[in-house]
C-alpha positions in Angstrom: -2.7 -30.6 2.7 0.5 -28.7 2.6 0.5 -24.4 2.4 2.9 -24.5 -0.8 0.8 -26.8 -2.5 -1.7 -24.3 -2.3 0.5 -21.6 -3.5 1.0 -24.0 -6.3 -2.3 -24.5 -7.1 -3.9 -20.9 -6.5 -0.4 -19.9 -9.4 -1.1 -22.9 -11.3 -5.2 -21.5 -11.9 -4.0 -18.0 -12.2 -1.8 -19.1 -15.2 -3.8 -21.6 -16.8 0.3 -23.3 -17.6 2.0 -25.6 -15.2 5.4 -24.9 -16.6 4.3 -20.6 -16.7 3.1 -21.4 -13.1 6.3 -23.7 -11.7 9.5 -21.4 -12.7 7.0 -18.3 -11.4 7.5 -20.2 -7.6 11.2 -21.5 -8.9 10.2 -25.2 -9.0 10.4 -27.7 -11.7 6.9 -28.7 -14.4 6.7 -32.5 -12.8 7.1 -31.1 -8.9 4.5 -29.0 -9.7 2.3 -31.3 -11.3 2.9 -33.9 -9.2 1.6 -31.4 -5.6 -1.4 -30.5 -7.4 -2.1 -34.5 -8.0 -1.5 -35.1 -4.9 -4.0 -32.2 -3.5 -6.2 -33.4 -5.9 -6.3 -37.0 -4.4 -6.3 -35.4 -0.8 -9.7 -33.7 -1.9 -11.3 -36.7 -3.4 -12.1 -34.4 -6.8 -9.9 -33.0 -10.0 -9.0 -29.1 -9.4 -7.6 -29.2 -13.6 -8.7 -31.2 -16.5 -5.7 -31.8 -18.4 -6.1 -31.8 -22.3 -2.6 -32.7 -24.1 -0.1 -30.4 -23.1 -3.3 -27.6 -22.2 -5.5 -27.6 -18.6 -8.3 -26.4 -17.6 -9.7 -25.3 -14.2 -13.2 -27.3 -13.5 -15.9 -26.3 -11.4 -14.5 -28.0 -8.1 -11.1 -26.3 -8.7 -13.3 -22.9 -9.2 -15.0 -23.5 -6.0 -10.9 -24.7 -4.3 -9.9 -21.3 -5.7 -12.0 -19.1 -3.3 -11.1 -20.7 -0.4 -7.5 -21.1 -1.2 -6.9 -17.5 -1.9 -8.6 -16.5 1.0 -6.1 -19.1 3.1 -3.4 -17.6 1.5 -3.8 -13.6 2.1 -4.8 -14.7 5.7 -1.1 -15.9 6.1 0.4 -13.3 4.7 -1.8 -10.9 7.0 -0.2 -13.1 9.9 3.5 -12.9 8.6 2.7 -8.5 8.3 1.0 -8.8 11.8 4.5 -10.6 13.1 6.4 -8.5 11.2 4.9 -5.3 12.6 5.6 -6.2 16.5 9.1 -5.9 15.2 8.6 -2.7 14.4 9.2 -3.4 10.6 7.0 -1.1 9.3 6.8 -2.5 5.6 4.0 -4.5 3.6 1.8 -3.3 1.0 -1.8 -1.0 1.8 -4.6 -1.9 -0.2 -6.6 1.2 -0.7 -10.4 1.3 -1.7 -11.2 4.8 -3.1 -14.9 6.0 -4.7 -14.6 8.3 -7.6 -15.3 11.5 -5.7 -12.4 11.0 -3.4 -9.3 11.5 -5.4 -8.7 15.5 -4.3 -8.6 14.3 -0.3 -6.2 11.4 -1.1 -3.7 12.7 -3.4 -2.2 15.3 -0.4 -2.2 12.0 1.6 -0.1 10.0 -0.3 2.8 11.7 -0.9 4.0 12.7 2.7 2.5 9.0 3.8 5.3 7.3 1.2 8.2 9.4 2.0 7.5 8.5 6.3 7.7 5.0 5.1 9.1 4.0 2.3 8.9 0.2 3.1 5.3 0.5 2.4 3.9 -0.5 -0.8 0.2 1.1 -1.6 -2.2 -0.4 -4.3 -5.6 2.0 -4.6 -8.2 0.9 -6.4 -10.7 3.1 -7.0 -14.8 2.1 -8.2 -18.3 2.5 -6.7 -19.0 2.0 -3.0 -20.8 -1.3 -3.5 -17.5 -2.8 -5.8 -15.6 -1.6 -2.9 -17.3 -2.6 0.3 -17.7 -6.4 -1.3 -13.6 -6.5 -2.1 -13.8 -5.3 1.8 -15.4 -7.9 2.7 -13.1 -10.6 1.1 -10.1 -9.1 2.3 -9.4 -7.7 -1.1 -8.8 -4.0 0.6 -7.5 -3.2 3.8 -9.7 0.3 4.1 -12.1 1.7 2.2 -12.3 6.0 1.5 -16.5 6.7 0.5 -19.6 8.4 1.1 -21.6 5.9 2.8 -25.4 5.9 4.6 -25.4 4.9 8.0 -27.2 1.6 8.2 -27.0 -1.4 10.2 -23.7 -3.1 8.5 -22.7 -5.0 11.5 -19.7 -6.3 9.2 -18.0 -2.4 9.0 -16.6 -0.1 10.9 -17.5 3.7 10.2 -14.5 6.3 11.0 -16.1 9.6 10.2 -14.1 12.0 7.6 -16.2 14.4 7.1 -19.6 15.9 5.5 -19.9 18.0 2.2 -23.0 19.4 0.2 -23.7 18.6 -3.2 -23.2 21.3 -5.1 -23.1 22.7 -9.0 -20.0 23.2 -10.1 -19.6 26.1 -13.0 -16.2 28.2 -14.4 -15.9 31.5 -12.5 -16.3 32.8 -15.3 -19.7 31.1 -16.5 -22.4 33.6 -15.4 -24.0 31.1 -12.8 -21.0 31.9 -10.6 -22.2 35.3 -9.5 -25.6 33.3 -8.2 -25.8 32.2 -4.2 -28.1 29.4 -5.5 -29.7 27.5 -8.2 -32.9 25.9 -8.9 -33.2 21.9 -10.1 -35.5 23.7 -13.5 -33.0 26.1 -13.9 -29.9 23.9 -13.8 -31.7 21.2 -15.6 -31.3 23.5 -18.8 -27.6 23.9 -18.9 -25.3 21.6 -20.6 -24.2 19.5 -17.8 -21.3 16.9 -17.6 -22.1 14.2 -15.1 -19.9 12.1 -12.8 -20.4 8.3 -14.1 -22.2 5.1 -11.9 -20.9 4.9 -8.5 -20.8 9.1 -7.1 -22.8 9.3 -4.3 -23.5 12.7 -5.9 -25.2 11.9 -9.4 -27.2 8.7 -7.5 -28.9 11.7 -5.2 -29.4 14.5 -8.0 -30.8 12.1 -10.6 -32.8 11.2 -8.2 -34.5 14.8 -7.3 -34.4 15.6 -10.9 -36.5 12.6 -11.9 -38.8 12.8 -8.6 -39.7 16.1 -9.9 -40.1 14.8 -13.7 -37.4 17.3 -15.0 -35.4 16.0 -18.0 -31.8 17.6 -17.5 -29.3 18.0 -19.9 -26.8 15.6 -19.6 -24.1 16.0 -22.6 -21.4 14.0 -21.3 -20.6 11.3 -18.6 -17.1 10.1 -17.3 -15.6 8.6 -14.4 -12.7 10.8 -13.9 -13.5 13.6 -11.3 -10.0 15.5 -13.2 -11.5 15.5 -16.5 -14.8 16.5 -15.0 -13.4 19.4 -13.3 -10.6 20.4 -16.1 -14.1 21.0 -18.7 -15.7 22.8 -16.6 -13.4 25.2 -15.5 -12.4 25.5 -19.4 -15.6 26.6 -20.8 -19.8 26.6 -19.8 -20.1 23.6 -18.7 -21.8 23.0 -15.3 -21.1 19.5 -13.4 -22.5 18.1 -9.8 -20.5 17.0 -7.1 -19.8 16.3 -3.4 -18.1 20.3 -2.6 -15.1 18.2 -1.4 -13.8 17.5 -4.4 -13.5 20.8 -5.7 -10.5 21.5 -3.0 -7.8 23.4 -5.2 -9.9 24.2 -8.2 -9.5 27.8 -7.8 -11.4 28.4 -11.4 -13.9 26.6 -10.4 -17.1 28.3 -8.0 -19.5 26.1 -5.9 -23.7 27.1 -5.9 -25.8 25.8 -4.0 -28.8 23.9 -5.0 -32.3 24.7 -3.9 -33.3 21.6 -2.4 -33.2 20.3 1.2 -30.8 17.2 2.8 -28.0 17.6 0.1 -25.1 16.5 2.5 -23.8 13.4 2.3 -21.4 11.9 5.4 -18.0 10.3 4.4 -16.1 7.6 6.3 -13.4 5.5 6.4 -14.6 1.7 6.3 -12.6 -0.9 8.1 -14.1 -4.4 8.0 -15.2 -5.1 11.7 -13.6 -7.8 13.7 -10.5 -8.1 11.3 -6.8 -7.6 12.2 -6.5 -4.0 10.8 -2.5 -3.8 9.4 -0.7 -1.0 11.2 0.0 0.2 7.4 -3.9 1.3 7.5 -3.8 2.8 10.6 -1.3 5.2 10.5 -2.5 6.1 6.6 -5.9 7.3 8.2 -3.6 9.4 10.3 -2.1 10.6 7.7 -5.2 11.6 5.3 -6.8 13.6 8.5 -3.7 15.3 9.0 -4.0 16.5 5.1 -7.3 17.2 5.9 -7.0 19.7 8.8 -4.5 21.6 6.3 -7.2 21.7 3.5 
């Protein structure tokens, strides 16, 4: 079994075309087609049913895929690893960022890309579960999130910081001029809730319902921007980690009445796995932004 027939193959299954998948690795249809047979003889089973000029992945060549892919990021994590002792500070950073975090990483990026330019970043952002599993297969190099401190013996827990959850309302709502709030009382306004994956609407639903208040939920999105841009525009109220109100200035923070509402972030690195140089000197980078905040 040869590495580039398993470039072929992993190209060949992400196209579903053997000539699409050949010029994309500059080779001809039949050398394609004719490494993929061979593999396919090698491994005793057919990766592709071929139906006239069409194919078709089967179930073994789903099961190859996994494995393949994974072979293949490995190398190229060895070629960056090589490529770093030579002080050639280049690759690409594949970022893992929850919803709430997009205030703290933005002031990262931009001074991080201009130091090295040679450095390609991907960030993908979704709910601390999604992320911590495309951890886990390599998917991500590093992972920004609230997390609970557990016994994940597969992760590595860099601590960021900690930050209350907190009601969010316009300075110029009337709740601003309150130290506090209740759960009844901020059950009744119209509140705009961050989507499935904040650490910060998993908690609050949760006291809300504990309690057997109904609150008033009149919109949900994803986007902690959007969120924050409604509610400093008009009477809305919203909840959220405090953290990612960082330069809303139209926008006041009041704290809730209940007890244990901070939540501890980190920076997850998957434990006993080369971590690129790349991802080290980014996490240097956000806590430097974050000393300025």
């Amino acid at each position: 079994m040869e590495f580039r027939q398993l470039q072929y193959f992993v190209k060949a299954a992400e196209t579903m075309n053997f000539t699409e998948a050949a010029a994309s690795v500059f080779i001809t249809q039949s050398t394609l087609s004719q490494q993929i047979k061979q593999l396919e003889e090698e491994l005793g089973m057919l990766l592709f049913d071929r139906i006239g000029k069409h194919v078709r992945i089967t179930e073994a060549g789903h099961v190859f895929l996994t494995h393949a892919q994974k072979i293949l990021r490995e190398v190229q994590k060895g070629k960056q690893a090589i490529a770093e002792l030579n002080n050639a500070i280049t690759g690409e950073l594949n970022i893992g960022v929850s919803y709430a975090f997009t205030s703290l990483l933005l002031p990262a990026l931009a001074p991080f890309s201009t130091k090295y330019p040679g450095i390609k970043i991907f960030v993908t952002y979704g709910n601390p579960e999604e992320l911590e599993r495309k951890l886990r297969l390599a998917e991500l190099d590093m992972i920004l999130a609230f997390h609970n401190e557990s016994d994940d013996e597969d992760l590595e827990m860099q601590v960021l910081f900690s930050s209350g959850i907190v009601a969010a309302v316009s300075k110029d709502n009337p709740l601003a001029k309150k130290k506090s709030i209740s759960l009844e009382e901020l059950a009744r306004q119209e509140l705009i809730m961050p989507g499935k994956g904040f650490s910060s609407r998993t908690y609050i639903l949760d006291q809300f319902y504990r309690r057997k208040i109904e609150p008033n939920i009149k919109i949900e999105m994803n986007d902690v921007h959007s969120i924050l841009s409604l509610v400093q525009n008009g009477n809305w109220a919203t909840i959220l980690n405090e953290k990612a109100l960082l330069g809303w200035s139209n926008i006041k923070a009041v704290n809730i009445d209940i007890k244990e509402v901070e939540r501890q972030s980190y920076i997850l690195w998957q434990k006993g796995v080369y971590r690129k140089k790349a991802a080290k000197l980014f996490a240097d980078e956000l806590l430097l932004a974050m000393q300025h905040k």
